[in-house]
N, CA, C and O of each residue as an XYZ file, in Angstrom:
564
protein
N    -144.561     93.348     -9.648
C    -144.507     93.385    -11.087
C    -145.438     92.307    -11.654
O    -145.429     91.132    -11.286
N    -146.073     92.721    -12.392
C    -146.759     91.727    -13.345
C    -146.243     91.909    -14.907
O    -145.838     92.818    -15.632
N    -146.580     90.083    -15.004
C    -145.582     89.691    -16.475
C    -146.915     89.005    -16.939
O    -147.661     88.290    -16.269
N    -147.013     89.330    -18.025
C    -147.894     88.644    -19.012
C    -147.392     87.648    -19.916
O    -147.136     88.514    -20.753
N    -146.987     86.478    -20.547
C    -146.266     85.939    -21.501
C    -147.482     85.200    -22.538
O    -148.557     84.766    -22.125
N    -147.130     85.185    -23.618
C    -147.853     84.586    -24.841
C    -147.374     83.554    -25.285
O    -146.724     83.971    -26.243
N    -147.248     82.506    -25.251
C    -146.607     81.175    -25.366
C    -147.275     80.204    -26.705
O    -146.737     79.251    -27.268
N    -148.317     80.680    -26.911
C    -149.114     79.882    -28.215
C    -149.434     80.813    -28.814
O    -149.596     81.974    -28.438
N    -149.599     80.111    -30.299
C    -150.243     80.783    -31.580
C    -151.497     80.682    -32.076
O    -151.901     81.102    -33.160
N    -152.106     80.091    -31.215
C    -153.549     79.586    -31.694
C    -154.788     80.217    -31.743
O    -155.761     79.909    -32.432
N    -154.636     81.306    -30.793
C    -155.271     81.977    -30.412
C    -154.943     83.985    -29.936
O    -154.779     84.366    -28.776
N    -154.931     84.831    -31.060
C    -154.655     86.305    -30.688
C    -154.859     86.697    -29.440
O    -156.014     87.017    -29.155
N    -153.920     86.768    -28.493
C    -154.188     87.504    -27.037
C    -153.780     89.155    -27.286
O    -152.899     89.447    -28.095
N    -154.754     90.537    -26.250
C    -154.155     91.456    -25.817
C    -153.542     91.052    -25.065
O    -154.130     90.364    -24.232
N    -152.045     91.227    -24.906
C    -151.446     90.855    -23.130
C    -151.232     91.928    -22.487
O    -150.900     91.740    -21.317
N    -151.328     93.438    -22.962
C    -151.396     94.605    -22.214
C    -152.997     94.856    -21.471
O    -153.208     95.889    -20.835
N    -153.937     93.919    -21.617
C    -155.331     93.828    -21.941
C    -155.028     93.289    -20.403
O    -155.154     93.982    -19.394
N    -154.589     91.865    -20.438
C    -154.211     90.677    -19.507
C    -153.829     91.438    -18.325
O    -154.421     91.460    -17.246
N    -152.916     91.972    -18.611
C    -152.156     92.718    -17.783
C    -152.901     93.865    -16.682
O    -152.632     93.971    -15.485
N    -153.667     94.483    -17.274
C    -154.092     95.653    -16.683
C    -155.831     94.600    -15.849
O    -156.295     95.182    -14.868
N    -156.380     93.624    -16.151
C    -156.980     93.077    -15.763
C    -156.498     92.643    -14.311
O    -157.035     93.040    -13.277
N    -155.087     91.512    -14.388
C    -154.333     91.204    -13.658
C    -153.915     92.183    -12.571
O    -153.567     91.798    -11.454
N    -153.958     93.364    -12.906
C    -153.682     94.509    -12.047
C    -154.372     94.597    -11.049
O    -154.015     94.529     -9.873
N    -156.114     94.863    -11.787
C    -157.366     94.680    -11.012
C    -157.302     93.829     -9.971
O    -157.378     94.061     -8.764
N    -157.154     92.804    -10.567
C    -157.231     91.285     -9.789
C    -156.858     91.370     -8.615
O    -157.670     91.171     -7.712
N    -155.654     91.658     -8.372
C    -154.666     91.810     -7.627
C    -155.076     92.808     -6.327
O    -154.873     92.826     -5.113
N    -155.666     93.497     -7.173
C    -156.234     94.733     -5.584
C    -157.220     94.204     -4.880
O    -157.462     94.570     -3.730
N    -158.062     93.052     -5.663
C    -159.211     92.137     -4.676
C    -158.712     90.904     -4.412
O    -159.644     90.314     -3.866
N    -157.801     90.189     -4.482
C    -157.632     89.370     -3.469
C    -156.232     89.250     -2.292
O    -155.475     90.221     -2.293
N    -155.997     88.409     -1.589
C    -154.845     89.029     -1.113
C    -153.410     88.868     -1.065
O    -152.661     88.257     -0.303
N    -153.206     89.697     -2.251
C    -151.937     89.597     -2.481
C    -150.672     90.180     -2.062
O    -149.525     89.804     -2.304
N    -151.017     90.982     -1.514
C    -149.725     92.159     -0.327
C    -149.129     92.463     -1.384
O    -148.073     91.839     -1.280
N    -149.100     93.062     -2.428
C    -148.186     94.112     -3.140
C    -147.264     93.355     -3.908
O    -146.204     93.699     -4.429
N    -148.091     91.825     -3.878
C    -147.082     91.060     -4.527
C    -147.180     90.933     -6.017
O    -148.351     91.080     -6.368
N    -146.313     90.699     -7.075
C    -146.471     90.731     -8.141
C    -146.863     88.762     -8.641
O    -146.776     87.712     -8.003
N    -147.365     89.160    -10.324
C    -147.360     87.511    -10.784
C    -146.864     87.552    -12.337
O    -146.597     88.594    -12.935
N    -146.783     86.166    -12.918
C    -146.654     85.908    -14.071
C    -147.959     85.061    -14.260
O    -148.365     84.193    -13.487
N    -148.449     85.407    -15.244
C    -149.430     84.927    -16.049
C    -149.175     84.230    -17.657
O    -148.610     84.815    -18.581
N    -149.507     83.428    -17.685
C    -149.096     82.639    -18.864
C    -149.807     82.267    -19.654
O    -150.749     81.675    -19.127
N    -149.881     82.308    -20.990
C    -150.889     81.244    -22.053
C    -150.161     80.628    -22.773
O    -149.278     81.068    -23.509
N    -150.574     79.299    -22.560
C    -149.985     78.123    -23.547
C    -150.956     77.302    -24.580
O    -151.913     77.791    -25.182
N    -150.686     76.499    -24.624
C    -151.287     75.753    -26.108
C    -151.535     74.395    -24.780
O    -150.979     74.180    -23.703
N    -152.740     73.647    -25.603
C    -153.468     72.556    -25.100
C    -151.957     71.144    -24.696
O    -151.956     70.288    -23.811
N    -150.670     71.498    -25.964
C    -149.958     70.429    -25.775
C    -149.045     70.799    -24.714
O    -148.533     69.956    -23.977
N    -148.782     72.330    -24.600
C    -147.797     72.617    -23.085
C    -148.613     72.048    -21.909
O    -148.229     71.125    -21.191
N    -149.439     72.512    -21.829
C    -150.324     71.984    -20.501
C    -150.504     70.916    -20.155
O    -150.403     70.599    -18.970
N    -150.956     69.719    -21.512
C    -150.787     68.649    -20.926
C    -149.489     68.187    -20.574
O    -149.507     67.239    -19.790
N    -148.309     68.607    -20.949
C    -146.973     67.979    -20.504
C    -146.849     68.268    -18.872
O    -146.628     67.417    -18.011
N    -147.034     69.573    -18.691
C    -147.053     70.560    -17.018
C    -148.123     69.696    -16.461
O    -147.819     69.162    -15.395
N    -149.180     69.458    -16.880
C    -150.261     68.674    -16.145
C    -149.323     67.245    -15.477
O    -149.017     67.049    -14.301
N    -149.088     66.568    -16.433
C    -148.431     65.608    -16.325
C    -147.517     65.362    -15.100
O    -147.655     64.556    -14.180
N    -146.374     66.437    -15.378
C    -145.410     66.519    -14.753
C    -145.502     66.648    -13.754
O    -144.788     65.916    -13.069
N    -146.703     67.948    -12.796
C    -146.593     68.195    -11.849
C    -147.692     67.843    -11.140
O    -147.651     68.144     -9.947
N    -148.772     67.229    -11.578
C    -149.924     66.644    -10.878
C    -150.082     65.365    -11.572
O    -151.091     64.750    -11.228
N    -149.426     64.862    -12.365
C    -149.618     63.041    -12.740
C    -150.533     63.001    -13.058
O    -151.082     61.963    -12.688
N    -151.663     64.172    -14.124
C    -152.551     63.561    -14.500
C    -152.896     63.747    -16.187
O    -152.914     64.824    -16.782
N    -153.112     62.649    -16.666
C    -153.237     63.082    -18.171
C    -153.750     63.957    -19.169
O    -154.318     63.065    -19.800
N    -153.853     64.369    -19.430
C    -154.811     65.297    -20.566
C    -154.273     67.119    -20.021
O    -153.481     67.647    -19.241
N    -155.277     67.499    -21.000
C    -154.686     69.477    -20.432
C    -156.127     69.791    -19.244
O    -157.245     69.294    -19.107
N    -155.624     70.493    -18.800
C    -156.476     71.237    -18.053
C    -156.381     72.981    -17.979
O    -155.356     73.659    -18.056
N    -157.598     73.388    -17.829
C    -157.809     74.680    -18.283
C    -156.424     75.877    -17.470
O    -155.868     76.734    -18.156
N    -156.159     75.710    -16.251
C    -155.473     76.771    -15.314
C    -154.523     75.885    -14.202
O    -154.951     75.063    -13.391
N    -153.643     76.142    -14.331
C    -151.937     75.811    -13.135
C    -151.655     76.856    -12.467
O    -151.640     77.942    -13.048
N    -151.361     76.758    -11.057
C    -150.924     77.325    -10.433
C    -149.695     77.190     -9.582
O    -149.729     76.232     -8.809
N    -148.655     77.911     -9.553
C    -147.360     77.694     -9.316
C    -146.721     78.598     -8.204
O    -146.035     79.535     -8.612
N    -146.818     78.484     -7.269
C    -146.496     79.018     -6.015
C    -145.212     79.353     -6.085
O    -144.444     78.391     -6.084
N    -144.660     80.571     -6.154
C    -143.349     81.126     -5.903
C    -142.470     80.401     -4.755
O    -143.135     79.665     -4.026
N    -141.559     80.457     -4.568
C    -140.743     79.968     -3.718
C    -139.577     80.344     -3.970
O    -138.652     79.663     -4.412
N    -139.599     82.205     -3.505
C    -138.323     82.929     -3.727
C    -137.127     82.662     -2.512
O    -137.348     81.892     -1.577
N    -136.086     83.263     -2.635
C    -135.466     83.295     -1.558
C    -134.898     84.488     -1.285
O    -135.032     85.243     -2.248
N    -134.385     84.926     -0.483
C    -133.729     86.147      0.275
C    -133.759     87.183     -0.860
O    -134.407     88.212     -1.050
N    -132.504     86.307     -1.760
C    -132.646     87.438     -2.593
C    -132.975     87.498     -4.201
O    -132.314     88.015     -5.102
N    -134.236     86.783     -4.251
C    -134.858     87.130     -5.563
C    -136.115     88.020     -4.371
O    -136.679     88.832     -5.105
N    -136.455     88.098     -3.549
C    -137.667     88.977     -2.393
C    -137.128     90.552     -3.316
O    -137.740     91.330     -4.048
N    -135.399     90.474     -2.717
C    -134.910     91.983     -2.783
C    -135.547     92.536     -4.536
O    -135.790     93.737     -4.653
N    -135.686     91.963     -5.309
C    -136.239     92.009     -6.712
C    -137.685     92.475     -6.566
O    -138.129     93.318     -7.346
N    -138.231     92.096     -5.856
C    -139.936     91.924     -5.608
C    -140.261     90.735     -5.201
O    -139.741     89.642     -5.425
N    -141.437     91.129     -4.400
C    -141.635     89.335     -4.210
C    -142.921     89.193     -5.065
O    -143.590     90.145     -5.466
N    -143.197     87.803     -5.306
C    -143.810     87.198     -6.533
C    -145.064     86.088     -5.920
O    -145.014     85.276     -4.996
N    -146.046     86.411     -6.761
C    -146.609     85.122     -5.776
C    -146.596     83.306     -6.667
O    -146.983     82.182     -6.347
N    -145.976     83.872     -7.768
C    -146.011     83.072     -8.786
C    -146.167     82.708    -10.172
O    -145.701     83.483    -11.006
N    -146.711     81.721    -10.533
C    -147.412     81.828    -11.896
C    -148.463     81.055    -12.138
O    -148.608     79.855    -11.905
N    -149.317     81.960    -12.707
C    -150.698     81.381    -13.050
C    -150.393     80.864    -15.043
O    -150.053     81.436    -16.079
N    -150.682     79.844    -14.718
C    -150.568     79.408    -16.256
C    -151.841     78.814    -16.928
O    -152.318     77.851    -16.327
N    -152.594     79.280    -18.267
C    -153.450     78.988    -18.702
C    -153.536     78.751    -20.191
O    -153.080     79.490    -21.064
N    -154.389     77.254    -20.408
C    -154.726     76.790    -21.845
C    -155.761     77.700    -22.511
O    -156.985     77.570    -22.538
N    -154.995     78.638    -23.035
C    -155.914     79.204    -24.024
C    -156.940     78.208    -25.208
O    -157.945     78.521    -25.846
N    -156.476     77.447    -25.164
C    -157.262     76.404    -26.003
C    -158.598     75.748    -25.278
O    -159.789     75.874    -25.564
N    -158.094     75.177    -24.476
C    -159.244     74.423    -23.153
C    -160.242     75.740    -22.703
O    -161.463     75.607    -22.611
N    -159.573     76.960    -22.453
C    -160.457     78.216    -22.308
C    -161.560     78.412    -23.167
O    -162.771     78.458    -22.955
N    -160.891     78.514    -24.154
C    -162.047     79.011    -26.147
C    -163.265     77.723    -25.885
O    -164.437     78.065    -26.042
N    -162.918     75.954    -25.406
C    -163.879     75.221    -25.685
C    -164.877     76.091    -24.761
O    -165.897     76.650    -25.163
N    -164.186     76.093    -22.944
C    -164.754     76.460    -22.099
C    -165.824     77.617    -22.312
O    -166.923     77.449    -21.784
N    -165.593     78.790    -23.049
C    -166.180     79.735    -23.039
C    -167.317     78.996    -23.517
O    -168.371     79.185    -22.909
N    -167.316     78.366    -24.276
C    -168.163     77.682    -25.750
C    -169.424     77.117    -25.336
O    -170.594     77.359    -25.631
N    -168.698     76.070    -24.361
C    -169.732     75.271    -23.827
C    -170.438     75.840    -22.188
O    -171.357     75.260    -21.608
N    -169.765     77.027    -21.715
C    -170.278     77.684    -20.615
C    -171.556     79.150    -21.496
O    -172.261     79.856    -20.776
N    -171.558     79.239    -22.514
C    -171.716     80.695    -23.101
C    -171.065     81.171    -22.382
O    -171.273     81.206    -21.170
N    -170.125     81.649    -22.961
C    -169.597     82.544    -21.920
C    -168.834     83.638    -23.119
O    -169.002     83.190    -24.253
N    -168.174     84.744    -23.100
C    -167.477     85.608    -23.745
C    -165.917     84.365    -23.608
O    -165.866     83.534    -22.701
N    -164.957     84.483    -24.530
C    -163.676     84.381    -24.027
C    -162.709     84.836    -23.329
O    -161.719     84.253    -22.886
N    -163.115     86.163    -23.229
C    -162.517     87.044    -22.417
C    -163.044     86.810    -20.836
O    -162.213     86.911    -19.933
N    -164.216     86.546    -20.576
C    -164.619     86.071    -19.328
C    -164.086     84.891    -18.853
O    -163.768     84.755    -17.672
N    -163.911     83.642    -20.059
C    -163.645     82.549    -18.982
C    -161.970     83.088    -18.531
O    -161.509     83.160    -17.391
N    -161.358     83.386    -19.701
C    -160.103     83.930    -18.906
C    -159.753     84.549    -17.558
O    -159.150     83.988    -16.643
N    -160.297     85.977    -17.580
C    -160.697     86.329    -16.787
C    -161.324     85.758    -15.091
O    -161.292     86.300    -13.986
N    -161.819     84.542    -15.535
C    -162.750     83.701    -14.446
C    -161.115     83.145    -13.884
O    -160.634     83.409    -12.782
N    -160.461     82.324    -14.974
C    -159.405     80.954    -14.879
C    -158.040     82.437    -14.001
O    -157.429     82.022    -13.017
N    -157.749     83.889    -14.436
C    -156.889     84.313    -14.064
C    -157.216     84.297    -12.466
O    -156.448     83.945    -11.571
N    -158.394     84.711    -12.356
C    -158.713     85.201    -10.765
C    -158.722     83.438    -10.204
O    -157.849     83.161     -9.381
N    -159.442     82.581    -10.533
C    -158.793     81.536     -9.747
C    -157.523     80.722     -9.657
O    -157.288     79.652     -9.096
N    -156.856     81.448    -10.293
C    -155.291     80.693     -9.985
C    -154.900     81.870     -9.098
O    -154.342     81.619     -8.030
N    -155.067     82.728     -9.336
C    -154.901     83.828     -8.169
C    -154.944     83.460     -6.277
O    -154.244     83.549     -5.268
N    -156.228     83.034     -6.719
C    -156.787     82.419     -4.976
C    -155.572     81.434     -4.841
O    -154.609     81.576     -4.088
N    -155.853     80.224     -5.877
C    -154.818     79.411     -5.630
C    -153.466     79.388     -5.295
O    -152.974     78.467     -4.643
N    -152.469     80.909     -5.941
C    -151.111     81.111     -5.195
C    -151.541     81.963     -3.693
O    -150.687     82.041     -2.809
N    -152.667     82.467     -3.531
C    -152.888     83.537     -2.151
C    -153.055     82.213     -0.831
O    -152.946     82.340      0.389
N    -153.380     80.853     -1.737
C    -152.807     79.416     -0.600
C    -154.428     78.752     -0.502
O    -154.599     77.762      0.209
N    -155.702     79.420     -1.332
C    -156.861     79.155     -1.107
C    -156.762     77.374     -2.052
O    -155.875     76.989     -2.813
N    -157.930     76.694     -1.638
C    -157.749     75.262     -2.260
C    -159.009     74.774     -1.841
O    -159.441     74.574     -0.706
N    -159.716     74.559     -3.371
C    -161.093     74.210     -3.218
C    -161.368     72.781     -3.426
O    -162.534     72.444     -3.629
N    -160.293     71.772     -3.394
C    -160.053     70.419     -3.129
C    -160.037     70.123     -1.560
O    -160.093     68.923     -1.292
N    -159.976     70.954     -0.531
C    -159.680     70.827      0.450
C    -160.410     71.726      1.632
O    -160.080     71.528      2.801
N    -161.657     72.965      1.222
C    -161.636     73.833      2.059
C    -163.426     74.064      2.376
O    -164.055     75.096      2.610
N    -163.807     72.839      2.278
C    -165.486     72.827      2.060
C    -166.289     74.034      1.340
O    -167.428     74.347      1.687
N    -165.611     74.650      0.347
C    -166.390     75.511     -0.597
C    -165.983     76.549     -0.131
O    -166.438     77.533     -0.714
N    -165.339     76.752      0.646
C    -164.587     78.339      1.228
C    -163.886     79.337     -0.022
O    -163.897     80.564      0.068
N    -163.419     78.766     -0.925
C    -162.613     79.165     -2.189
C    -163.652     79.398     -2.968
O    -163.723     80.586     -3.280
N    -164.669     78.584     -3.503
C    -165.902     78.926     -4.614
C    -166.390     79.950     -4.050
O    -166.499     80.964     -4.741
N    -166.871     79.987     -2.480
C    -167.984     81.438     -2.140
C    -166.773     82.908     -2.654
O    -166.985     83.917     -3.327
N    -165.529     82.396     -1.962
C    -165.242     84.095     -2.413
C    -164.560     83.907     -3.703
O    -163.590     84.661     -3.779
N    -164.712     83.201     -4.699
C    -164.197     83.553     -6.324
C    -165.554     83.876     -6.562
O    -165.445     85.102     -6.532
N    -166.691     83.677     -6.765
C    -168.039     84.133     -6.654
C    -167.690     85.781     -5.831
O    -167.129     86.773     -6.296
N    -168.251     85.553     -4.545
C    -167.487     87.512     -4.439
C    -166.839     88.366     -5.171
O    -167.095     89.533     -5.466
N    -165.912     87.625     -5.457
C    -164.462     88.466     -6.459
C    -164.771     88.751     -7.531
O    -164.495     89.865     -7.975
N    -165.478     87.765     -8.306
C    -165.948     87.761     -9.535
C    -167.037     88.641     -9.836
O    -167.024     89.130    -10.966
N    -168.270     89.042     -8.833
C    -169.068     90.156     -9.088
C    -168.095     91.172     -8.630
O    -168.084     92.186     -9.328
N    -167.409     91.157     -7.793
C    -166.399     92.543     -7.593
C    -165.639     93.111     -8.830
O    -165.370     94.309     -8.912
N    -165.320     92.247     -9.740
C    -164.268     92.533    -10.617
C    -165.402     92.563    -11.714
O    -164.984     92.398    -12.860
N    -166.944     92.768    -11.553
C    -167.662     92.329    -12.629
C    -167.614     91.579    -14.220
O    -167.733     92.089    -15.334
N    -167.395     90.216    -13.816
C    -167.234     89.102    -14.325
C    -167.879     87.836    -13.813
O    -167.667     86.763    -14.378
């Protein structure tokens, strides 16, 4: 199952848009049939989650939140998590990348993606950038 949620006002999201993207997503990297939640928040949720769960100040564009179901939330579906994103930090991003807004999204959904599938480009000598690059002409974006 995929869940889309809208959490800020700052910015008009399609989330049936999100959603059916997220769908895509999902068939190129590897997710085994697993479902996600996808999230948009505001610049001040993020920095609190930033905070909280990586100790570091300010917002940052995309969080990733690794499921950790048990027996029987599996029997429900299993989940790979939640990808959570500053729609705000996105809009600068697009701005100062040219980029569409819909692309950097798009860019920030598929790499939190890698990130619950266990990929980590803090740690994997560029192994994660070459295939979000792949994915990203795959999903043409």
């Amino acid at each position: 199952m995929i869940e889309v949620v809208n959490r800020q006002r700052k910015v008009p999201l399609d989330c049936e848009s999100w959603q059916a993207f997220t769908t895509r997503a999902l068939t190129v990297v590897p997710a085994n049939g697993a479902g996600v939640t996808i999230a948009f928040v505001s610049d001040r949720m993020m920095r609190e989650l930033n905070g909280r769960w990586r100790g570091k100040h300010g917002t940052t564009d995309v969080l990733s939140f690794p499921s950790a179901q048990d027996e029987f939330e599996r029997l429900e579906g299993s989940t790979l998590g939640d990808v959570v994103i500053s729609v705000e930090q996105a809009a600068r991003q697009a701005a100062q990348h040219d980029l569409s807004f819909e692309s950097e999204v798009s860019q920030l959904i598929l790499h939190g993606l890698l990130h619950l599938c266990g990929h980590d480009h803090e740690t994997d000598s560029g192994e994660m950038n070459r295939l979000e690059l792949r994915l990203r002409r795959r999903l043409g974006i």
